[in-house]
C-alpha positions, 0 to 999 in steps of 0.5 A: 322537598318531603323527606324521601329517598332515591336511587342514582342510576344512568339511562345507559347503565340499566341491563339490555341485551343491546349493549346498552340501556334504552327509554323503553321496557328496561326503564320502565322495569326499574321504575318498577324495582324503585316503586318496590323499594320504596323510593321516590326519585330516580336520578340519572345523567344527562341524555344527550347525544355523547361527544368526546370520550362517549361524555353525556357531558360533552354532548353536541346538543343541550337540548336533543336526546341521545339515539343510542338510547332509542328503545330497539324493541319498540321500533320493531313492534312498530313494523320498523325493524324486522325480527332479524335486525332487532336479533342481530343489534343483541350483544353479549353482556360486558361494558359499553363498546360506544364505537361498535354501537355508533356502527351498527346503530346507524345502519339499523336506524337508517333502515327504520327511518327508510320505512316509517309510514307517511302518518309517522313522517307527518307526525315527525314533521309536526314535533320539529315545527313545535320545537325551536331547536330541533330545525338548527340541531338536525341541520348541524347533524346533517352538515358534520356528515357532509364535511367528514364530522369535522368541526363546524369552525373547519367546515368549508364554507364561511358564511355558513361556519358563520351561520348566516340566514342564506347559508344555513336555508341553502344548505338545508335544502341541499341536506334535505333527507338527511336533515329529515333523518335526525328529525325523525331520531328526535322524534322517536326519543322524546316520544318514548321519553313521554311514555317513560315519564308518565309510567314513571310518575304514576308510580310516584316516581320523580325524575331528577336530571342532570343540567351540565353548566357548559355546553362543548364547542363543537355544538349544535348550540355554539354553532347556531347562538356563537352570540351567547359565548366569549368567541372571537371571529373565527368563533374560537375561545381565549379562555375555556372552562374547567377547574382548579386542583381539587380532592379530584385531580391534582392538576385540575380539570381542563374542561376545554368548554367555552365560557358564557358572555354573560353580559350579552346574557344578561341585556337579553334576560338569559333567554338561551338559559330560558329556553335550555331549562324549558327543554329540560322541563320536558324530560325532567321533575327536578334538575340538578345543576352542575358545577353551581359555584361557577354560577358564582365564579368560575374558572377561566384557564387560557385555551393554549393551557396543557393543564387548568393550573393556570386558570383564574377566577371571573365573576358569574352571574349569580343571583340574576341569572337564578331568580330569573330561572327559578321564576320561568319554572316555579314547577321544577325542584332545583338541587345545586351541585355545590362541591368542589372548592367552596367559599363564603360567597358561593354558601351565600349565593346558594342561601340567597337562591333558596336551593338545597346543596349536596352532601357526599359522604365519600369525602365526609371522613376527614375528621369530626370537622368535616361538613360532609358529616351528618351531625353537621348537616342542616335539613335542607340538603341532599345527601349522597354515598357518592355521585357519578364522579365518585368510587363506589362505596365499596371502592371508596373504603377500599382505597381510602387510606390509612387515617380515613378508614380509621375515622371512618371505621370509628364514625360508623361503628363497623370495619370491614367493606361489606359492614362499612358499606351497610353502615354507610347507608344506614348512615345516609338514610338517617341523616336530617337531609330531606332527600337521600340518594345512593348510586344502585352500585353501593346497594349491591356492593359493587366496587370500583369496577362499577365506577361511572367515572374517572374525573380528568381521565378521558377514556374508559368512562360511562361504561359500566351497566347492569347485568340481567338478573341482578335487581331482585326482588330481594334487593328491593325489600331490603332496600324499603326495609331500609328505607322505612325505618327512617321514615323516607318512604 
């Protein structure tokens, strides 16, 4: 990886007059603000479609995309949507009402799938037949309509909770147009996610996603490979995922995922893992992957647990399951998201696997020892003011407390948020790391209001995003000034 520079910014959170951003114009509009800033990558979060608590990360799929990021606009430039539906899906600015969206959504998507022409529905039925999971993933779909969204271990018939051949062909016939419906959703994302993709790459822009390391249990995914998880007969975990207390939260994370039979992985040569990284090949120039040290070992915590307290740690699969990946996809740039509680033997994996790791500088200012400080750093690396599940900058300096600010005020050689902030990016884009990424927030200085995400809090989350207006022309100069002096451009 060249020395470069990047912005952190969700799909959802980008402006639009639609209650949330979309792959269509307001993408390309700021991979236009990225090419006029100088920077080279655009790093978002996971695409999928969002389950609990509105998460990317606890999407019902790995591999589909989400329908609320369908662009509107283009659907009506192609005769799906009259002007009127495209005028009543217009919101008022303010954060992301994921429930009043799910509504409206579903009725004016509805209405486009009723009126594709039969060329668009042949071409829907051409891209499920090229894509593996998408015949399973749109039954699912079609299946927790039918039972109410009921989880698929509640649903009324055994053989099919069990996803046995003559159920699932039953029950897809019976689902027929609802099954076509979903189908159709896909095929609308991913072909404007082809469009975006190209536009963004001939500007010289990279993509950088987001590979969560679990899947939910109420998936698409668990549903149709029950083989590829620790389940028991009724396709229930003994254990789950998540982690230990940390700088995140003092009782942990209880994730509530099902852990991987990694055993079974391994005999079939992590064939599902396989087929995972190439779906995300597709949308993706690089990917980032979550929660690496569990790649290493991982937190167990029994499912009948209030809190992850009481979590053990099991072995992971390690360098096996990453040579095969980074084998598979030569082509794909892989970051290892190592934060969290580290060890020698997670620092060894991620040497032996060749991959940069992260640096955050919100948790750098503990004192002159820390790793997150620069003049500790190793070039090959990715650094960052925060990720996804930080404050902003400005919130970061404005709850850190009395020793942090301090060292962090001496370090930087400023005091104040709005000179702190600055210094921090200066800081960033100065260091030795190969790749500098800042959330778009800290270039405005936005501050906690603007946070993305609250770790082990379950609601309020992914709601932030832009308002029209607010990536200047101003900005982007500035932030190639910034981004030229350190030779990152």
């Amino acid at each position: 990886m060249r020395r470069s520079a990047g912005i952190l910014l969700p799909v959802f959170s980008l402006p639009s007059p639609y209650g949330i951003g979309s792959v269509g114009r307001e993408a390309r509009a700021f991979a236009d603000f990225l090419h006029a800033a100088g920077q080279s990558w655009w790093q978002i979060l996971p695409v999928g479609p969002t389950g609990a608590g509105d998460s990317p990360y606890t999407s019902v799929s790995t591999f589909a995309g989400n329908p609320l990021l369908i662009d509107l606009p283009d659907l009506a430039e192609r005769g799906l949507l009259t002007a009127e539906e495209l005028a009543s899906a217009r919101v008022p600015e303010g954060p992301i009402d994921y429930a009043a969206l799910y509504a409206s959504r579903k009725t004016l998507l509805r209405r486009a799938f009723f009126r594709i022409p039969p060329e668009m529905a042949a071409a829907a039925r051409s891209f499920r037949e090229g894509t593996p999971w998408l015949r399973e993933y749109a039954l699912y779909q079609a299946l927790k309509s039918r039972f109410g969204g009921s989880a698929w271990w509640e649903w009324p018939d055994e053989a099919l909770r069990r996803h046995e051949a003559a159920a699932v062909e039953r029950w897809g016939a019976e689902l027929a147009g609802e099954v076509a419906y979903h189908t159709c959703l896909q095929y609308w994302f991913f072909t404007q996610w082809a469009e975006l993709k190209n536009y963004v790459n001939q500007l010289g822009i990279r993509i950088i996603g987001d590979l969560p390391i679990y899947v939910s249990l109420d998936s698409a995914d668990v549903w149709s490979e029950r083989g590829q998880f620790l389940l028991d007969g009724e396709g229930r975990p003994a254990k789950v995922a998540g982690v230990p207390p940390d700088y995140f939260s003092e009782d942990g994370q209880l994730w509530g995922n099902p852990l991987y039979d990694w055993e079974a992985q391994r005999r079939d040569g992590f064939g599902w893992w396989i087929r995972r990284v190439e779906g995300a090949a597709h949308l993706f120039d690089a990917i980032r992957i979550d929660h690496f040290r569990g790649l290493e070992s991982y937190w167990a915590i029994p499912a009948s647990s209030e809190t992850a307290k009481t979590g053990v740690w099991e072995k992971g699969p390690g360098m096996d399951l990453l040579r095969v990946l980074t084998g598979w996809f030569p082509q794909i740039t892989y970051i290892a998201e190592d934060l969290g509680i580290l060890t020698d033997a997670v620092h060894d994996l991620r040497n032996a696997s060749g991959l940069p790791g992260m640096k955050v500088l919100e948790f750098a200012f503990s004192g002159p020892d820390n790793a997150y400080l620069p003049h500790h750093y190793a070039p090959h690396c990715i650094c960052y003011t925060g990720t996804h599940d930080n404050d902003t900058a400005a919130g970061w300096y404005a709850h850190a407390g009395k020793e942090e600010r301090a060292f962090a005020e001496r370090y930087l050689g400023a005091a104040g948020e709005e000179a702190v902030v600055s210094a921090l990016l200066r800081l960033g884009q100065g260091s030795v790391a190969e790749l500098f990424i800042a959330q778009l927030q800290d270039y405005l200085g936005f501050g906690s209001e603007a946070r993305i995400n609250v770790p082990g809090v379950a609601e309020g989350n992914w709601r932030w995003h832009l308002c029209a207006g607010q990536l200047t022309e101003a900005l982007a100069a500035d932030i190639r000034a910034l981004t030229r002096t350190f030779d990152r451009c």
